[in-house]
ZAFIMI-571344 format. One record per residue (C-alpha): residue in three letters; x, y, z. Coordinates in steps of 0.02 Angstrom, whole numbers, padded with zeros to 5 digits, always signed. Example, Ala and Ser with C-alpha at 12.3 -4.5 7.8 and 13.67 -1.06 7.14 Angstrom:
<nodes>
Ala+00615-00225+00390Ser+00684-00053+00357
</nodes>
This chain:
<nodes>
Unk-00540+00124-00829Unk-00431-00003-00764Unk-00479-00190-00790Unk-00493-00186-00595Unk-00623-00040-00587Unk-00711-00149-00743Unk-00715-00305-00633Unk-00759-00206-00464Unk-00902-00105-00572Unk-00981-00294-00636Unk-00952-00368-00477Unk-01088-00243-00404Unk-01183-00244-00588Unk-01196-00417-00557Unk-01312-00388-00396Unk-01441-00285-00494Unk-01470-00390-00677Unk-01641-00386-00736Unk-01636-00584-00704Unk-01559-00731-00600Unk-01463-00825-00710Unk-01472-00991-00730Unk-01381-01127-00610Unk-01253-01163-00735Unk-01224-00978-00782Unk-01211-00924-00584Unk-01059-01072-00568Unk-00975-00993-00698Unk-01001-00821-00621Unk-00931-00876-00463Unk-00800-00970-00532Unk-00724-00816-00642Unk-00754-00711-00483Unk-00653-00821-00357Unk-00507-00854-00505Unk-00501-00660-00537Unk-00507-00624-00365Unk-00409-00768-00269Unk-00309-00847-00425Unk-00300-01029-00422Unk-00416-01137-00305Unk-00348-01189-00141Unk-00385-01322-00020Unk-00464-01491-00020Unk-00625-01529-00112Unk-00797-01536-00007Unk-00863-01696+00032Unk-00987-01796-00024Unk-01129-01711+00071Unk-01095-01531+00031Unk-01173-01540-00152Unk-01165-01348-00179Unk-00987-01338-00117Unk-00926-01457-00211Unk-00988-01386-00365Unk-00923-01223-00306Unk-00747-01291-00316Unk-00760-01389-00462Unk-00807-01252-00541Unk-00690-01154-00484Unk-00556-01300-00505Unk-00581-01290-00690Unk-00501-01118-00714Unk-00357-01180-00612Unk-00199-01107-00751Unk-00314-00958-00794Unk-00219-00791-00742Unk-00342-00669-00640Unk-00339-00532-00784Unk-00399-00676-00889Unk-00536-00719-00765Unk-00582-00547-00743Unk-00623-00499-00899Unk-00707-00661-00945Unk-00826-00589-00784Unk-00848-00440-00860Unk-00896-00488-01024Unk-01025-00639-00938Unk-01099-00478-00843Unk-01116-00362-00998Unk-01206-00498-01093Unk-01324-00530-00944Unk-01358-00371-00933Unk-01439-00358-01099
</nodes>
């Protein structure tokens, strides 16, 4: 399976895990997600009043360098060991 099918096969895991993760744990999950998906961030950083955008994109900023095979499989392994 190609690391592609991996990530599109977590992305959808990732919908059904016995629990919600933690706040910190979902960042990362979206983070990985838009760097494997997307590649770098884009764009201008949310303001001051949009709390959970901005630490959507700072999250996201973080992995800014990381290649998207990278981020994938660093999503698929974070899925696999929620999963357990």
């Amino acid at each position: 399976m190609s690391l592609k099918d991996q990530f599109d096969a977590a992305v959808a895991a990732s919908k059904q895990l016995p629990e919600r993760p933690d706040n910190m744990t979902l960042l990362k999950l979206y983070a990985l997600f838009k760097q494997g998906s997307s590649g770098d961030v884009e764009g201008s950083r949310p303001g001051f009043t949009d709390m959970v955008g901005r630490a959507k994109w700072d999250a996201w900023n973080e992995l800014k360098g990381t290649s998207q095979d990278e981020a994938m499989q660093s999503y698929v392994d974070l899925i696999e060991s929620l999963k357990e």
